[in-house]
C-alpha positions as CSV (number, residue, x, y, z in Angstrom):
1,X,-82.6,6.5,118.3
2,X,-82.5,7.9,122.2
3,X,-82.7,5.0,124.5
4,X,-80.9,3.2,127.1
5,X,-81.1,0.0,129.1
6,X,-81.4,-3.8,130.1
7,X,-84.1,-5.7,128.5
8,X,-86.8,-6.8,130.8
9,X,-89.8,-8.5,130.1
10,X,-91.6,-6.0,127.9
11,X,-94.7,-5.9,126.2
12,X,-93.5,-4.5,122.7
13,X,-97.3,-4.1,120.2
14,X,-96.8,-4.8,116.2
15,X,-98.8,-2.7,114.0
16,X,-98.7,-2.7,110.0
17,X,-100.9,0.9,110.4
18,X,-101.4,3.1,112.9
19,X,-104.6,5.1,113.6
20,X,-105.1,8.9,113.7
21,X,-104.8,8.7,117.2
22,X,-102.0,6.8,117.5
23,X,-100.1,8.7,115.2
24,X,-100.4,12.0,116.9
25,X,-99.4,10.6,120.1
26,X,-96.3,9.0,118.4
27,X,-95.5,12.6,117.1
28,X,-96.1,13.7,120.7
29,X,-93.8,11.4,121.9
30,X,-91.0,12.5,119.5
31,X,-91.7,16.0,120.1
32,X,-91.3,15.9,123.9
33,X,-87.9,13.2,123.3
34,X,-86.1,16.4,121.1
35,X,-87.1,18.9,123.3
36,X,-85.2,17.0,126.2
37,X,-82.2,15.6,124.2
38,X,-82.0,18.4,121.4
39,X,-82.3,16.3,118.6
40,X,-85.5,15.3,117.0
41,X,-85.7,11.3,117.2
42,X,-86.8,10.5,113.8
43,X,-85.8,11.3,110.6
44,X,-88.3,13.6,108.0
45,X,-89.3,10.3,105.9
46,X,-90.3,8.8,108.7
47,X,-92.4,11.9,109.6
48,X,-94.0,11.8,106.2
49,X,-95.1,8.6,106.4
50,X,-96.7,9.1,109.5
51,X,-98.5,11.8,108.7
52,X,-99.4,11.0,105.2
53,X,-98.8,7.6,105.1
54,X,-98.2,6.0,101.8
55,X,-97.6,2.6,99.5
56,X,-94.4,1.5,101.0
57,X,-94.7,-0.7,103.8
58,X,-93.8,0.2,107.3
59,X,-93.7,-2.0,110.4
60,X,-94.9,-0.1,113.4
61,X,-93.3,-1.0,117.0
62,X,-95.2,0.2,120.4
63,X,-94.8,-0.2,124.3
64,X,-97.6,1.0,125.6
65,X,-98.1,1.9,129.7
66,X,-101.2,3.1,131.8
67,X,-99.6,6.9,131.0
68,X,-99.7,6.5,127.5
69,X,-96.5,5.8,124.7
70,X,-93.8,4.9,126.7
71,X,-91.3,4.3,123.1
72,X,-92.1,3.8,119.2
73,X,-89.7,2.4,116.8
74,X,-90.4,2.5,112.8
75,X,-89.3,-0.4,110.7
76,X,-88.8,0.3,107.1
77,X,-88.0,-3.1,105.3
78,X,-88.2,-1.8,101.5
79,X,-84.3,-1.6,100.9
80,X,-83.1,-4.7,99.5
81,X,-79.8,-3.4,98.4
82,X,-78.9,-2.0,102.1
83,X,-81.1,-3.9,104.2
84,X,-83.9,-2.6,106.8
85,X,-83.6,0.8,108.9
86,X,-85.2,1.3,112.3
87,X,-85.1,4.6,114.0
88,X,-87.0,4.6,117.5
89,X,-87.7,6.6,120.9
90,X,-88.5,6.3,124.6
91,X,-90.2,8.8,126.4
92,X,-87.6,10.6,128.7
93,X,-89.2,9.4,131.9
94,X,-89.1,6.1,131.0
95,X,-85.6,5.3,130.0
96,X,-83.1,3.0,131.9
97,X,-86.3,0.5,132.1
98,X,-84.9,-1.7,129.3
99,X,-88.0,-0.4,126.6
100,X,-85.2,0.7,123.8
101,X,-83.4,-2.7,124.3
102,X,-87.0,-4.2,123.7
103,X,-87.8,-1.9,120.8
104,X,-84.5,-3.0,119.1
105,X,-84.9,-6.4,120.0
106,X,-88.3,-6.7,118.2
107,X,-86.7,-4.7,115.2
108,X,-84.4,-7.2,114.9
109,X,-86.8,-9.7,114.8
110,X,-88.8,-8.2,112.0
111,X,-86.1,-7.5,110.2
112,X,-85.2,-10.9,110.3
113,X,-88.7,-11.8,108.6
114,X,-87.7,-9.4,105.0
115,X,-83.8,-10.1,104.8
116,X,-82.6,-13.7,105.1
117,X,-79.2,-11.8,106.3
118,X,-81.2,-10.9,109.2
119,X,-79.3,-6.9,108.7
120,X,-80.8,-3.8,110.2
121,X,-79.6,-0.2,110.6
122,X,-80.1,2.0,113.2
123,X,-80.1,5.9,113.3
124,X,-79.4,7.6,116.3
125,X,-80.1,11.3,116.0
126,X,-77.9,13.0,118.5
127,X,-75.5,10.6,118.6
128,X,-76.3,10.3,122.4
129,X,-73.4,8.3,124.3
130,X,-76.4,5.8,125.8
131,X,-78.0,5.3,122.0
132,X,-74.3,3.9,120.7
133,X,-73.8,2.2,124.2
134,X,-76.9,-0.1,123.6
135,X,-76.3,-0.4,119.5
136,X,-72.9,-2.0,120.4
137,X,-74.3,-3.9,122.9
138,X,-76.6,-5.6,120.9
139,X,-73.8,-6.3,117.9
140,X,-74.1,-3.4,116.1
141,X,-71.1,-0.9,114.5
142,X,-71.0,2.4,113.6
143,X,-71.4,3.2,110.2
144,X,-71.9,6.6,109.1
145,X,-71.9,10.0,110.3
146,X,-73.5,13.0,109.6
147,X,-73.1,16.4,110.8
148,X,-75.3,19.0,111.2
149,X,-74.0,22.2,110.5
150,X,-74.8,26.5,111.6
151,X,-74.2,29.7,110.9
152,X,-75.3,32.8,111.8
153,X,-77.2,35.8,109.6
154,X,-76.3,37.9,111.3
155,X,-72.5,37.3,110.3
156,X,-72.1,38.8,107.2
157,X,-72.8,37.2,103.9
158,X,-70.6,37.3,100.5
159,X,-71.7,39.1,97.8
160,X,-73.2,37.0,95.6
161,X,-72.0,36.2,92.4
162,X,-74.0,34.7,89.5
163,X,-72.1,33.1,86.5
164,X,-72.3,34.7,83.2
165,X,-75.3,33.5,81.1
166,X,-77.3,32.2,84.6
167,X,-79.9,34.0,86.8
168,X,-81.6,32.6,90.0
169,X,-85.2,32.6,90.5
170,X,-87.9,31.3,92.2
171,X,-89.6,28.1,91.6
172,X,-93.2,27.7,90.3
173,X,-95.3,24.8,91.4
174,X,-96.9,22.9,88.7
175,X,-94.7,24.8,85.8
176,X,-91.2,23.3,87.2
177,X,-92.1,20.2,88.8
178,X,-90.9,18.0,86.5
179,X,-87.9,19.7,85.4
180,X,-87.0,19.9,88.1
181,X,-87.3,16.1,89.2
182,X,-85.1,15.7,86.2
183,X,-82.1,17.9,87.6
184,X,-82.7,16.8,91.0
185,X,-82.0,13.0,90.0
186,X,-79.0,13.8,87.8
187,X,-77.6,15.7,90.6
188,X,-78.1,12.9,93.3
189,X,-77.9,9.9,90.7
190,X,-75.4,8.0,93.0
191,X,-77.5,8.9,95.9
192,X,-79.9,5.8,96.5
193,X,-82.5,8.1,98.4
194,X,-82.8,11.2,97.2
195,X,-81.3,10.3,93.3
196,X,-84.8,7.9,93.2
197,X,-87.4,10.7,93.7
198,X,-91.0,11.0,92.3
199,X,-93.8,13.6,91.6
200,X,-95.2,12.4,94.8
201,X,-92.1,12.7,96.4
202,X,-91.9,15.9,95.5
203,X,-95.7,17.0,95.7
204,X,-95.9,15.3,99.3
205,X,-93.4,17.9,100.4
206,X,-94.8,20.9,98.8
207,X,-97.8,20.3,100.6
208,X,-96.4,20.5,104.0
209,X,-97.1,23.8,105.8
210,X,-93.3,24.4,105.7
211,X,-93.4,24.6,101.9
212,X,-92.4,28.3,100.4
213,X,-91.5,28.5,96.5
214,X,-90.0,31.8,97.1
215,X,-87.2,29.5,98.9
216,X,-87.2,27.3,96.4
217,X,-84.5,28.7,94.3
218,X,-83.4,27.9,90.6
219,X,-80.6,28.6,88.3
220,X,-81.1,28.5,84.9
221,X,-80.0,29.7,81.7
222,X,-81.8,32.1,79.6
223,X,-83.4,28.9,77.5
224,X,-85.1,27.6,80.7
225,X,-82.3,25.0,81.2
226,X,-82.4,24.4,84.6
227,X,-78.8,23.7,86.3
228,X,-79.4,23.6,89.8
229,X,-81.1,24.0,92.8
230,X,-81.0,25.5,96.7
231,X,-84.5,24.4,98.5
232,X,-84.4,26.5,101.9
233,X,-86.9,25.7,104.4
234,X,-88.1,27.4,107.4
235,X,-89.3,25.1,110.4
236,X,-89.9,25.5,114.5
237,X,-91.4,28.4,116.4
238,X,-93.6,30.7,113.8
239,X,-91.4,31.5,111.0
240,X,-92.7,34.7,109.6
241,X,-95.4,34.0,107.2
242,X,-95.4,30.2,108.2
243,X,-97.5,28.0,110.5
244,X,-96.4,26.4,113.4
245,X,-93.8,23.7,112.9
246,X,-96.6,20.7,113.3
247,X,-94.0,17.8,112.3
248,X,-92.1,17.9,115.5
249,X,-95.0,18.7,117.5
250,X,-93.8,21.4,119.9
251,X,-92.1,25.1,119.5
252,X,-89.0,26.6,119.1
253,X,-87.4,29.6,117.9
254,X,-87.4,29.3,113.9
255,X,-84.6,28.2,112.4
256,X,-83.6,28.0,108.2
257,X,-82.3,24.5,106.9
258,X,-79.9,24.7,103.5
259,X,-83.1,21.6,102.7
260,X,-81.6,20.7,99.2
261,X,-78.6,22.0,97.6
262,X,-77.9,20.3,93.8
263,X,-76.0,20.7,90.5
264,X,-76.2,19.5,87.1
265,X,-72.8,17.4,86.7
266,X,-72.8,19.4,83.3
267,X,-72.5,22.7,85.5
268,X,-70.0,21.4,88.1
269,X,-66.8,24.3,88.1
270,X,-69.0,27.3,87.6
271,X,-69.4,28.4,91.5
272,X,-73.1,27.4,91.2
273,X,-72.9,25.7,94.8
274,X,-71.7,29.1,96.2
275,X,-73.5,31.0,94.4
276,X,-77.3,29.1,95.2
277,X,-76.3,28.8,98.8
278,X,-75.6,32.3,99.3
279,X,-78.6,33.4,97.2
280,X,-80.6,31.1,100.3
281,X,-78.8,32.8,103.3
282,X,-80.0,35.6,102.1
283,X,-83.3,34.5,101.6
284,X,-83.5,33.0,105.0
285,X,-82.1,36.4,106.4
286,X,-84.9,38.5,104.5
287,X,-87.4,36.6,106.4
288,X,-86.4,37.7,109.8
289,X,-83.9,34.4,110.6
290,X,-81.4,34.5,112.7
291,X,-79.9,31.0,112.4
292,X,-79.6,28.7,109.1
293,X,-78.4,24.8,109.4
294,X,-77.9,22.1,107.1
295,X,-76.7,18.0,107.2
296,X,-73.6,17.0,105.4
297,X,-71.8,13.7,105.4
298,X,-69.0,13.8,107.4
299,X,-67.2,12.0,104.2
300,X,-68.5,14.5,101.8
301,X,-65.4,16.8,102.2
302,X,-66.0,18.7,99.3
303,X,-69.5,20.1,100.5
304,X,-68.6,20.4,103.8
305,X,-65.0,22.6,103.0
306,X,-68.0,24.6,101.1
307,X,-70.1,25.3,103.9
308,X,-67.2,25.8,105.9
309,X,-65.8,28.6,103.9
310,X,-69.5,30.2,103.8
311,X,-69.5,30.3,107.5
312,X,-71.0,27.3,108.9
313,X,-69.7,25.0,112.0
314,X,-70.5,21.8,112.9
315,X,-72.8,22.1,115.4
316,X,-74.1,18.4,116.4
317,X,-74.0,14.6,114.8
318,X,-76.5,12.0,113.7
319,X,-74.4,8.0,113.5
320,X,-76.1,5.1,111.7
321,X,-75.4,1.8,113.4
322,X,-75.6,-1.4,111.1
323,X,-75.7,-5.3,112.2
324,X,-74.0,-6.5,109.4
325,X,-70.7,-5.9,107.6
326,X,-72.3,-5.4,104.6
327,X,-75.0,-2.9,104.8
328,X,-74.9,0.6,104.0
329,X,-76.3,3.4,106.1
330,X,-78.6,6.2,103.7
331,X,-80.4,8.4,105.1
């Protein structure tokens, strides 16, 4: 969420699809918001479903003005258990106009229409002062927290250490797919989000022009049994060997992300989160990287004192803002 304002009379548009059009100048829009605030507004789901759209519904919101997309929110209404999410932007020159009040008025009102509780949760990517501001305004609380997290390569980076009995290796589309959905939802099974994935969770990524299997890295033992996983991935600027980073629209110096780090619970005590994560730094190092960052929650202690002791600081935050007492903010 980046916004600020007072609520005017504003023409706010409803869409259940967007076309082609519209969807590349929403990316636009999102683009030219994080190059001005430093944060890309909306979160890689939401990015997806853009860009490949998808079964799930999605409630659109658009102000429109003779200059083009003045703001965008995305309403996703699917989670019954913690209530609708809405993350939204305003193009830079038209803020303190009132259009995010608007945007997160409508929100509300759509939410309103899918949960008889009338909750909603808002993400604000950033954590800018004005996004909060406006959230409390409007009866909202902060939630959750997470932090996003750097290091340098060019620090130095420990040895790395494989346990006895495991190796590391690279992952092979079509031959580890499914095991490794299998591992990835034992690893995250109290994770609502990312415990709940599919093939076409999975497959949807691998195509994106990020997508690099030799990052993809796997532990196993020598019977194939696969105990966990670090997915690295390379996005802004052009990565060597990569395209263009086309999901945010607009360039940067490349940068690695720690994407996915998991573990079997049966292999929990045997350094494995260490090990993979130093196996990626070095990864992300070989391919000409000078920078590495990843997303913890701030009440995950135990991966961040991790990261921590492998070099990384936090570096920025994202805060979910919910309307009622009893949802819960996933990202």
């Amino acid at each position: 969420m980046s916004t600020a304002g007072r609520a005017p009379d504003v023409d706010v548009r409803r869409a259940e699809r967007l076309l082609p059009h519209e969807v590349e100048q929403v990316l636009r829009l999102a683009g030219l918001a994080g190059d001005v605030d430093g944060a890309y507004p909306l979160s890689e789901h939401i990015v997806l479903h853009l860009r490949h759209g998808g079964e799930a519904p999605a409630v659109h919101l658009l102000i429109d003005d003779p200059d083009g997309l003045a703001g965008y929110a995305h309403l996703d209404p699917t989670d019954r258990v913690a209530g609708p999410s809405a993350e939204l932007v305003v193009h830079p020159l038209r803020r303190r106009r009132g259009l995010g009040r608007a945007l997160v008025t409508a929100a509300l009102s759509v939410a309103g229409e899918h949960d008889p509780e009338g909750r909603l949760r808002l993400w604000s990517h950033g954590d800018h002062p004005s996004a909060g501001a406006l959230a409390v305004s409007l009866g909202f609380r902060r939630a959750r927290v997470l932090w996003q997290m750097r290091r340098s390569l060019f620090s130095p980076v420990p040895a790395l250490t494989v346990p006895e009995g495991v190796s590391i290796r690279a992952f092979r589309p079509g031959a580890d797919d499914e095991a490794w959905l299998r591992l990835n939802n034992r690893a995250f099974a109290d994770h609502p989000d990312q415990g709940a994935w599919t093939l076409d969770d999975l497959r949807v990524r691998m195509a994106e022009p990020w997508f690099d299997p030799d990052g993809f890295l796997l532990a196993e033992r020598p019977d194939g049994t696969l105990l966990g996983f670090h997915w690295t991935k390379i996005h802004g600027g052009h990565a060597p060997g990569l395209e263009a980073d086309h999901q945010h629209g607009h360039q940067h110096d490349p940068i690695g992300e720690v994407y996915i780090l998991g573990v079997d619970p049966d292999a929990h005590g045997l350094g494995l989160g260490s090990a993979l994560t130093i196996a990626g730094l070095v990864h992300l190092r070989g391919r000409g990287l000078d920078q590495v960052m990843l997303y913890a929650d701030e009440t995950n202690t135990g991966a961040i004192a991790l990261y921590q002791r492998l070099g990384f600081v936090r570096w920025a935050t994202d805060a979910c803002y919910e309307r009622h007492t009893q949802a819960r903010c996933e990202a």
